[in-house]
Structures are given as C-alpha cells and as structure tokens.
Predicted model as a PDB file, atoms N, CA, C, CB and O in Angstrom, pLDDT in the B-factor column:
MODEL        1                                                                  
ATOM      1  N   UNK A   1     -26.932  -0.889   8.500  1.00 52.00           N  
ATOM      2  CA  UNK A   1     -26.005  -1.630   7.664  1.00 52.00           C  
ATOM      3  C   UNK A   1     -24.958  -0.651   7.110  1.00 52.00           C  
ATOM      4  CB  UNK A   1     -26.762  -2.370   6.507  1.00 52.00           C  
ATOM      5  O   UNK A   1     -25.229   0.539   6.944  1.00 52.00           O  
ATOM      6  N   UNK A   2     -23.845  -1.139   6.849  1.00 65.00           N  
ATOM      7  CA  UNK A   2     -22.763  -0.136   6.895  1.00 65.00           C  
ATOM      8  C   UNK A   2     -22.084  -0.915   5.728  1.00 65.00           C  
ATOM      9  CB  UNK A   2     -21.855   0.101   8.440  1.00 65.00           C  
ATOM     10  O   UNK A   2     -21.755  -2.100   5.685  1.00 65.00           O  
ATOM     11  N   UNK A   3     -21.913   0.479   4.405  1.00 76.00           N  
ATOM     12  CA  UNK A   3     -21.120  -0.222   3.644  1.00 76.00           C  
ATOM     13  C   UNK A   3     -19.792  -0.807   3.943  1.00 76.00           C  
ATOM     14  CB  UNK A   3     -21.007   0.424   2.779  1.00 76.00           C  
ATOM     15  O   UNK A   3     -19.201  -0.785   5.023  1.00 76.00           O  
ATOM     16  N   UNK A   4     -19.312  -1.471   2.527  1.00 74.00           N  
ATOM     17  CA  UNK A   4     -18.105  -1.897   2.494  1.00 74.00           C  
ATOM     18  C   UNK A   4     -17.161  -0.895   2.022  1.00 74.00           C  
ATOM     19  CB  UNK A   4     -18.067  -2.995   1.792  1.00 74.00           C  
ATOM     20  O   UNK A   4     -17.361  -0.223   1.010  1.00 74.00           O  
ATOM     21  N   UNK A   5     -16.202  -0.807   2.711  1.00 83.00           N  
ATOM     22  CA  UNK A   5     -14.936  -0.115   2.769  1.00 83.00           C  
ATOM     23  C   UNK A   5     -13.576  -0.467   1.946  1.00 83.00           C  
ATOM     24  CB  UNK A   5     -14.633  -0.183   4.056  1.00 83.00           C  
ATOM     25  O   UNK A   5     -12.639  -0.749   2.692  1.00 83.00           O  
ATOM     26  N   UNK A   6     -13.287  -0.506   0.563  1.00 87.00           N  
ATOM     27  CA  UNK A   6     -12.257  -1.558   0.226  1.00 87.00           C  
ATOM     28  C   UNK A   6     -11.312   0.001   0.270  1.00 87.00           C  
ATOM     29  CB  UNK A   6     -12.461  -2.786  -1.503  1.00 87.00           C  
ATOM     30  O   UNK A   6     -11.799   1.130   0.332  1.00 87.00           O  
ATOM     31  N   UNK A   7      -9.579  -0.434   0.208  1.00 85.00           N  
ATOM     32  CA  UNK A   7      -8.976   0.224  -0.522  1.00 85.00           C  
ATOM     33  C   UNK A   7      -7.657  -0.602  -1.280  1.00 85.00           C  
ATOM     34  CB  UNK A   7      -8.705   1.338   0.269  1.00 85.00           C  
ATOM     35  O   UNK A   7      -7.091  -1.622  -0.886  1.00 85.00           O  
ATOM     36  N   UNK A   8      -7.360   0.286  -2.609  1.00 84.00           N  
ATOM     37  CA  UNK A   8      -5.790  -0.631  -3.032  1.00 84.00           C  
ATOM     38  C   UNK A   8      -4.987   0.373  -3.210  1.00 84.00           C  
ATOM     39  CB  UNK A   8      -5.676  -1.661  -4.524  1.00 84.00           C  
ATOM     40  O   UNK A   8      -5.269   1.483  -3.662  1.00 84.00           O  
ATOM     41  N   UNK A   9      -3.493  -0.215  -2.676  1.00 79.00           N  
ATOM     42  CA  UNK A   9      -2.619   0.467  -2.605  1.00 79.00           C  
ATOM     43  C   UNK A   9      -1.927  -0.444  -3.729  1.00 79.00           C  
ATOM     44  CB  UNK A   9      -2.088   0.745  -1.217  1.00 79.00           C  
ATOM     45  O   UNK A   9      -1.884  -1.667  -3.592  1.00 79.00           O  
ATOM     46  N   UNK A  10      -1.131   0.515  -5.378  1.00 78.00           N  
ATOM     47  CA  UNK A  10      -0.325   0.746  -5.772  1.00 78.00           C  
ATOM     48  C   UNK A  10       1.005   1.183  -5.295  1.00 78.00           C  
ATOM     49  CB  UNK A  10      -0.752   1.171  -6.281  1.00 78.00           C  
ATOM     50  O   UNK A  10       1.172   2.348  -4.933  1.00 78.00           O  
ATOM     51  N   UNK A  11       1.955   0.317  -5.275  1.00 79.00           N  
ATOM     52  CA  UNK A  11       2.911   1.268  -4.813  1.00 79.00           C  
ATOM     53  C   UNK A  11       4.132   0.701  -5.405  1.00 79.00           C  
ATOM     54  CB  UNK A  11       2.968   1.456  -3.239  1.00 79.00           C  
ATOM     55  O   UNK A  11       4.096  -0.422  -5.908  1.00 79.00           O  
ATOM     56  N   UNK A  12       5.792   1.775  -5.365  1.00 76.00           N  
ATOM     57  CA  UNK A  12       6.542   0.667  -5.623  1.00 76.00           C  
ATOM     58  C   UNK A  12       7.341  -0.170  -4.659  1.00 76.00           C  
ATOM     59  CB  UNK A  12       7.283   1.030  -6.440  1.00 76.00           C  
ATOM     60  O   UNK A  12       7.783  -1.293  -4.899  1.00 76.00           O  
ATOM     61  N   UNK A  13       7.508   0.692  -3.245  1.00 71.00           N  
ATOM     62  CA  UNK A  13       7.912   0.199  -1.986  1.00 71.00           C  
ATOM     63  C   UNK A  13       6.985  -0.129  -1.215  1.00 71.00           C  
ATOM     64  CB  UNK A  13       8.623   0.957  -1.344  1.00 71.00           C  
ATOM     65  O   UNK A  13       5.972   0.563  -1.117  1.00 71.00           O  
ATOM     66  N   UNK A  14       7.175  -1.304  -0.492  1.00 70.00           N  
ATOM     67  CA  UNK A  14       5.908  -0.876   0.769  1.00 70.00           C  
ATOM     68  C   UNK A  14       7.019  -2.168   2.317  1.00 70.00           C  
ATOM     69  CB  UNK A  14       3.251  -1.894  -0.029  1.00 70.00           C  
ATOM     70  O   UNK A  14       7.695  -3.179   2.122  1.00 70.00           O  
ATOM     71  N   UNK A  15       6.816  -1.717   3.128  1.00 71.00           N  
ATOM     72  CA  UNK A  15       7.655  -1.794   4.611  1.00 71.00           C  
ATOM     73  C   UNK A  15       7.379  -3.865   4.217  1.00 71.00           C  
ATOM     74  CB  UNK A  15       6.472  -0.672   6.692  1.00 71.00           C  
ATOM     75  O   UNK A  15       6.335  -4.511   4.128  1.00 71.00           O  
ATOM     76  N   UNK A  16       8.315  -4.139   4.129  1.00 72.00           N  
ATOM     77  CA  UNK A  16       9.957  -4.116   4.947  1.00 72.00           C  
ATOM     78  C   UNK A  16      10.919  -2.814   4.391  1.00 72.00           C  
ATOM     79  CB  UNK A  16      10.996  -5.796   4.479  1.00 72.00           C  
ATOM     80  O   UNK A  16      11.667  -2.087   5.045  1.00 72.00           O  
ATOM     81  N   UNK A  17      10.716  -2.808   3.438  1.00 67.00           N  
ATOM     82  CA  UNK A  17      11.939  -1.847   2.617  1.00 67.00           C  
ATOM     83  C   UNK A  17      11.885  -0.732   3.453  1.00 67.00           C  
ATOM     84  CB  UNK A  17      11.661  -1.333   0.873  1.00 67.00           C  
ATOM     85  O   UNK A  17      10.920  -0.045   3.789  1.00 67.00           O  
ATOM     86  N   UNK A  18      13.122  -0.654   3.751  1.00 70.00           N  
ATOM     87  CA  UNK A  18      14.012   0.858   4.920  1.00 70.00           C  
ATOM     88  C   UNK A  18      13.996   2.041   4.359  1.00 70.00           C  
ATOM     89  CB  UNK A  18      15.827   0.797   5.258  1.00 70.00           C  
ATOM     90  O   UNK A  18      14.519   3.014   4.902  1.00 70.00           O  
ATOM     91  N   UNK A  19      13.183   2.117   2.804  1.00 72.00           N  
ATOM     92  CA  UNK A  19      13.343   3.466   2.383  1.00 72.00           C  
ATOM     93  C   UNK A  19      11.779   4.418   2.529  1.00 72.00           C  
ATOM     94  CB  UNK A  19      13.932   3.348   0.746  1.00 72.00           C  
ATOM     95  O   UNK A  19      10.662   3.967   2.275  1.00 72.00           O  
ATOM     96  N   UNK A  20      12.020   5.475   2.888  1.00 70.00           N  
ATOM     97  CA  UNK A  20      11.108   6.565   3.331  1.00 70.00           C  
ATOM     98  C   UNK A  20       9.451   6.552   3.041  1.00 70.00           C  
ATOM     99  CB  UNK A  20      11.667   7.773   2.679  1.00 70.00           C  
ATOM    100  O   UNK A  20       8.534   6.807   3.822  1.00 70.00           O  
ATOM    101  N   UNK A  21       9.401   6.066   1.289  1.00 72.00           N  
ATOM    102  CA  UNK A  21       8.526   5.936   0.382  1.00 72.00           C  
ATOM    103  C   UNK A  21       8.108   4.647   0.681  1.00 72.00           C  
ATOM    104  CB  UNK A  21       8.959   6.187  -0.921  1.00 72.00           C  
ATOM    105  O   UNK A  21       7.166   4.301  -0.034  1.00 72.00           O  
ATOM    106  N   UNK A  22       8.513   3.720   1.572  1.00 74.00           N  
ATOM    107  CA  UNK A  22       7.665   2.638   2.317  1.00 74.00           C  
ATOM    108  C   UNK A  22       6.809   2.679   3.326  1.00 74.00           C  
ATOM    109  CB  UNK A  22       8.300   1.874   2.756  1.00 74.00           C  
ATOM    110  O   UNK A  22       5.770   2.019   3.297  1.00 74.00           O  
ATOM    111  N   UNK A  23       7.156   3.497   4.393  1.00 78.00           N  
ATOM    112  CA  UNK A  23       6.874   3.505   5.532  1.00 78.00           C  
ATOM    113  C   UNK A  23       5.404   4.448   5.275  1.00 78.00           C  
ATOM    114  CB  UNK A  23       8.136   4.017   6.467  1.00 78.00           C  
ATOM    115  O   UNK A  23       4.321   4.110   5.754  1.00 78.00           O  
ATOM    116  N   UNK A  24       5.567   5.438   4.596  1.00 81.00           N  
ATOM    117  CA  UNK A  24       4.081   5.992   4.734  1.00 81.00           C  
ATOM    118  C   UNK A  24       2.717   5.203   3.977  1.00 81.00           C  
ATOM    119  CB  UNK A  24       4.155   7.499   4.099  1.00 81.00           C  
ATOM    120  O   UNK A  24       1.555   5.294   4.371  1.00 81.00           O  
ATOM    121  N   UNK A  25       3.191   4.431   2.817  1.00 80.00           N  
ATOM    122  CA  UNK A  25       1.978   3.763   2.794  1.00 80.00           C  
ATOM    123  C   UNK A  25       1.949   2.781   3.719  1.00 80.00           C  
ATOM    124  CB  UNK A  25       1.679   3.261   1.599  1.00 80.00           C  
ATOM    125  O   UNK A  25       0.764   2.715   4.044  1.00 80.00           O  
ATOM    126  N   UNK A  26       2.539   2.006   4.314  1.00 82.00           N  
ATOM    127  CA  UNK A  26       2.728   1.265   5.455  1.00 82.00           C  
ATOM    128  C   UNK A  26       1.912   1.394   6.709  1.00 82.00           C  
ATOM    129  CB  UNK A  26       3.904   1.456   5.762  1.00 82.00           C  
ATOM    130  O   UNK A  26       1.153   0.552   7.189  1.00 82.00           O  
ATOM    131  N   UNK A  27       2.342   3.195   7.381  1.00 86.00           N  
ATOM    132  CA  UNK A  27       1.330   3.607   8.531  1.00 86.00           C  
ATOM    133  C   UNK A  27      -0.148   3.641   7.978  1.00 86.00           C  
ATOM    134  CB  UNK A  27       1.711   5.139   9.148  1.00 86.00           C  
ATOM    135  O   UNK A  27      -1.140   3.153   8.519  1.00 86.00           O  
ATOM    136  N   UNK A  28      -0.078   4.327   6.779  1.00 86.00           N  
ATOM    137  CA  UNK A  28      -1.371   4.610   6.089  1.00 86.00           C  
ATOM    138  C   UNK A  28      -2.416   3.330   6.120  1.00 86.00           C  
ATOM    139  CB  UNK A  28      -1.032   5.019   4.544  1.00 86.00           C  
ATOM    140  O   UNK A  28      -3.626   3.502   6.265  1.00 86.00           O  
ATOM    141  N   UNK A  29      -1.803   2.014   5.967  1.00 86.00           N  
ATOM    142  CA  UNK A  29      -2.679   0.912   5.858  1.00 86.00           C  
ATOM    143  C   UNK A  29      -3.088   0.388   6.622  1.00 86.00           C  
ATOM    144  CB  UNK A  29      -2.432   0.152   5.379  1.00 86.00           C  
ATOM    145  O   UNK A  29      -4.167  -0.198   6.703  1.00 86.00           O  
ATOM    146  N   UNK A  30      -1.714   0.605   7.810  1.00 89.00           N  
ATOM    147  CA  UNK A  30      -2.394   0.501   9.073  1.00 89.00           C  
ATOM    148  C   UNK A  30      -3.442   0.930   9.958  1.00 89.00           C  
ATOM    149  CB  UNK A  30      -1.844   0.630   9.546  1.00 89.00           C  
ATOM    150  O   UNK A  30      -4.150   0.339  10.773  1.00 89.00           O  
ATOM    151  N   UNK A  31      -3.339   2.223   9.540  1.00 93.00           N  
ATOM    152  CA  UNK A  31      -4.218   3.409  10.058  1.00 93.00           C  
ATOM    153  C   UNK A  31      -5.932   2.896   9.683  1.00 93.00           C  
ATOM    154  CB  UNK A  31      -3.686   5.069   9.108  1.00 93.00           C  
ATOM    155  O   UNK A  31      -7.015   2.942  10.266  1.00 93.00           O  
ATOM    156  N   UNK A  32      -5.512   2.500   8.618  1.00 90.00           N  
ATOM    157  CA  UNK A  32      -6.556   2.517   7.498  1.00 90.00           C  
ATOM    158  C   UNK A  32      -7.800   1.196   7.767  1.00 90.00           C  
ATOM    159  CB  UNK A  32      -5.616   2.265   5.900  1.00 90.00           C  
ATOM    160  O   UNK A  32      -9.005   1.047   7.562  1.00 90.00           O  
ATOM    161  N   UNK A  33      -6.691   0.425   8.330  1.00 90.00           N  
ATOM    162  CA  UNK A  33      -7.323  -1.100   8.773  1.00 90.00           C  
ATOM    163  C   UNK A  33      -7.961  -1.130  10.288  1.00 90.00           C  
ATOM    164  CB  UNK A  33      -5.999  -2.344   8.762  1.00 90.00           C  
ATOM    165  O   UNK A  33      -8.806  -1.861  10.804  1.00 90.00           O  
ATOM    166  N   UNK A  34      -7.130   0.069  10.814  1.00 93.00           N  
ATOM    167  CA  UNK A  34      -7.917   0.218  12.185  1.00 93.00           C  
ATOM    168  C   UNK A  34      -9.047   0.967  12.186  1.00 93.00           C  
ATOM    169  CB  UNK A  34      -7.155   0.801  13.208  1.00 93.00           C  
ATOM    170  O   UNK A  34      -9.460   1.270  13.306  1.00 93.00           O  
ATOM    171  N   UNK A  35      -9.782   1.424  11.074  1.00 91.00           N  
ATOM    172  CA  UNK A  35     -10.493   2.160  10.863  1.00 91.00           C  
ATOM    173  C   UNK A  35     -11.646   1.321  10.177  1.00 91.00           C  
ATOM    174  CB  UNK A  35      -9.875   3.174  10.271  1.00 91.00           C  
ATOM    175  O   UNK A  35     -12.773   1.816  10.204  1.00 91.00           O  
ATOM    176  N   UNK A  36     -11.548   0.667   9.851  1.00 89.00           N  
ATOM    177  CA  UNK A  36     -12.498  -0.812   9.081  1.00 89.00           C  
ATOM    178  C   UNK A  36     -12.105  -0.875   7.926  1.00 89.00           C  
ATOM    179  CB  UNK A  36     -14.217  -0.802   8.895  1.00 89.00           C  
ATOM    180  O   UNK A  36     -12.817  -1.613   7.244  1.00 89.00           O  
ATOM    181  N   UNK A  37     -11.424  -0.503   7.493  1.00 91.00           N  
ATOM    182  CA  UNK A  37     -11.483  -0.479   5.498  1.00 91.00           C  
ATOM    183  C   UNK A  37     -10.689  -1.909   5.366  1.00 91.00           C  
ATOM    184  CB  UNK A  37     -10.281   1.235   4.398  1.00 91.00           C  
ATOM    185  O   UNK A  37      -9.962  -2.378   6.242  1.00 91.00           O  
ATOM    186  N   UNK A  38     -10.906  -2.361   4.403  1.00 91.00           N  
ATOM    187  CA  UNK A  38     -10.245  -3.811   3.810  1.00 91.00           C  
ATOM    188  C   UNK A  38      -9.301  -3.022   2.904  1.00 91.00           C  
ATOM    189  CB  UNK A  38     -11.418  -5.084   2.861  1.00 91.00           C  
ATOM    190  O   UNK A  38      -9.460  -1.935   2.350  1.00 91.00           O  
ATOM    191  N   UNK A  39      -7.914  -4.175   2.913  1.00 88.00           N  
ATOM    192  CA  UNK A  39      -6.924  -3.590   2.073  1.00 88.00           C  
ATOM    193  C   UNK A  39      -6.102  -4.749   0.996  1.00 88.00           C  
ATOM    194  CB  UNK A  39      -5.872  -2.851   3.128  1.00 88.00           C  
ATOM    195  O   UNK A  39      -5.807  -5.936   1.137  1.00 88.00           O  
ATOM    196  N   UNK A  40      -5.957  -4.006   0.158  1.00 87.00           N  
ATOM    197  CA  UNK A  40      -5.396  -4.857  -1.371  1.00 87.00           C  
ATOM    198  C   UNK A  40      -4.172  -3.964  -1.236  1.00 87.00           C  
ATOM    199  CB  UNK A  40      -6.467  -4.688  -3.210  1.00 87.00           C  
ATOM    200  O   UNK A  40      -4.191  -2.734  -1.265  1.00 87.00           O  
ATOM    201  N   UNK A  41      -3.221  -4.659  -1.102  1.00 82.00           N  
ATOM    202  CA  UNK A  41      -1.587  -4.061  -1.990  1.00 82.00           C  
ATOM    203  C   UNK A  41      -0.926  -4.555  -3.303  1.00 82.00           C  
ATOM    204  CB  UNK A  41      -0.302  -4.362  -1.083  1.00 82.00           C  
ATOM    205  O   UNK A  41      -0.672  -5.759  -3.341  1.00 82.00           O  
ATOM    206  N   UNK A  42      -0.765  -4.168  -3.859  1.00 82.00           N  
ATOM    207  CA  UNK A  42       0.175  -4.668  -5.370  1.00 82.00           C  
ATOM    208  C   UNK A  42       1.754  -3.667  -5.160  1.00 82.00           C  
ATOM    209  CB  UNK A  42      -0.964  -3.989  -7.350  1.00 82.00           C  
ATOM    210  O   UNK A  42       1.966  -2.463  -5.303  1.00 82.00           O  
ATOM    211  N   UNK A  43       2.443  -4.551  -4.858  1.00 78.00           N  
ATOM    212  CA  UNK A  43       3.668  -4.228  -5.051  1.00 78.00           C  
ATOM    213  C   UNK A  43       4.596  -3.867  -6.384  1.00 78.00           C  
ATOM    214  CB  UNK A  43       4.072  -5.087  -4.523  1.00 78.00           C  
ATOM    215  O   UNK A  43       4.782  -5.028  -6.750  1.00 78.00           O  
ATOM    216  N   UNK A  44       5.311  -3.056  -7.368  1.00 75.00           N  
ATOM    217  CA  UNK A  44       4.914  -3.156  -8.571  1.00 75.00           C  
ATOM    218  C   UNK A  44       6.649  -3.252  -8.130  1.00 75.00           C  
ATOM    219  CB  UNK A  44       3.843  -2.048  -9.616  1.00 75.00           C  
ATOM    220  O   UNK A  44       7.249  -2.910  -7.111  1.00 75.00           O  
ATOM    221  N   UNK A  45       6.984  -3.725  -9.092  1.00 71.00           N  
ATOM    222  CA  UNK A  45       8.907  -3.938  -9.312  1.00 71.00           C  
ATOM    223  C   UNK A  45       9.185  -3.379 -10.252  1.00 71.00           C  
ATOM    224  CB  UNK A  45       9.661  -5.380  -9.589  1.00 71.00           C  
ATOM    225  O   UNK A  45       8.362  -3.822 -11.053  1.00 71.00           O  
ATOM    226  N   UNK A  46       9.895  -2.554 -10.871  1.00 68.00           N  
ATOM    227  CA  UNK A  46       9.750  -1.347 -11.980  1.00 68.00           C  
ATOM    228  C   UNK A  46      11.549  -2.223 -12.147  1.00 68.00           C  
ATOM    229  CB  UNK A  46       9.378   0.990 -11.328  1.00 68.00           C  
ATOM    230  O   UNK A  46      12.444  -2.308 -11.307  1.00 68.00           O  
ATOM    231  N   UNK A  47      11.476  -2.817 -13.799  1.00 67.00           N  
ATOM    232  CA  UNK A  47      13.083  -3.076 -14.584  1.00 67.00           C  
ATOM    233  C   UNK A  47      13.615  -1.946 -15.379  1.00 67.00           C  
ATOM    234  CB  UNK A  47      13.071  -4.334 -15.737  1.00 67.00           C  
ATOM    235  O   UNK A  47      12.665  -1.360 -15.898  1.00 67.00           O  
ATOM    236  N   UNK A  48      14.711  -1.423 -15.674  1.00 67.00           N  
ATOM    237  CA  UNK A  48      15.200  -0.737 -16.257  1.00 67.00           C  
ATOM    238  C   UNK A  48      14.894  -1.773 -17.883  1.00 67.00           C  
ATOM    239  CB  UNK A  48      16.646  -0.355 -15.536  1.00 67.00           C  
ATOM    240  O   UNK A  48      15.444  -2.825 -18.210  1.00 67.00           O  
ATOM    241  N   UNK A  49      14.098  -1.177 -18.440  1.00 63.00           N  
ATOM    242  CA  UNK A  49      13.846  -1.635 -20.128  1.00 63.00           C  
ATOM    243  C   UNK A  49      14.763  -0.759 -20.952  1.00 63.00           C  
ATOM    244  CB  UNK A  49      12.127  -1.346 -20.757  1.00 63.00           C  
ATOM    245  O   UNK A  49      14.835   0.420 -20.606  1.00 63.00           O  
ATOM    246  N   UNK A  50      15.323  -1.076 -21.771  1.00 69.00           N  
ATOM    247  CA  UNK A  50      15.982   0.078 -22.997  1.00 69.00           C  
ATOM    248  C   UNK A  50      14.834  -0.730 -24.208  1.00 69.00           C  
ATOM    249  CB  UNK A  50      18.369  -0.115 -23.502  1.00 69.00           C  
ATOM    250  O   UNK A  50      14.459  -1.894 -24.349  1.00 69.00           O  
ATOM    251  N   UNK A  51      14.556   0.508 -24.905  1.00 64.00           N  
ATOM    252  CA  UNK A  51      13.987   0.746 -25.912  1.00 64.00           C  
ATOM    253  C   UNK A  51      14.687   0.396 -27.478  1.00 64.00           C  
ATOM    254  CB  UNK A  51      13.709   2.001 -25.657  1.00 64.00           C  
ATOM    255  O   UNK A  51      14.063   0.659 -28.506  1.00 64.00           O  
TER     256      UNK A  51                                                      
ENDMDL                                                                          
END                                                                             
C-alpha cells in the first residue's frame, strides 16, 4: 500500500500567463502529476492596497 501523495502550489502566476514565474510551477506540476502526486493550486491575485 502506497501512501498518498498530495501537493499545493501557492503561487502568484501559474501558465496561461506568458510570464517566466508561470511556466516553472506549471512544468513542476506537471512533472509532479506524472509522478503520482495529487495537486491543489491557489492562484493568489495580489491589489495594490495603500495604507
């Protein structure tokens, strides 16, 4: 019997977005899923707040 494998990715980009800081968690999950692990993403949208 073989545990369970979860992982979550935090991030603030993740692919579609064309910028650099997408694409590696992107391969990574892929990689990651071909490997058995189950995957959770949370996409986080960061607003410019003033204080």
């Amino acid at each position: 019997m073989s545990k369970k494998k979860d992982v979550l990715f935090l991030c603030q980009y993740f692919y579609p977005e064309y910028v650099s800081s997408a694409t590696l968690p992107f391969d990574t999950a892929v990689a990651l899923t071909k490997a058995g692990f189950t995957l959770g993403i949370y996409v986080v949208i960061l607003k410019n707040i003033t204080y």
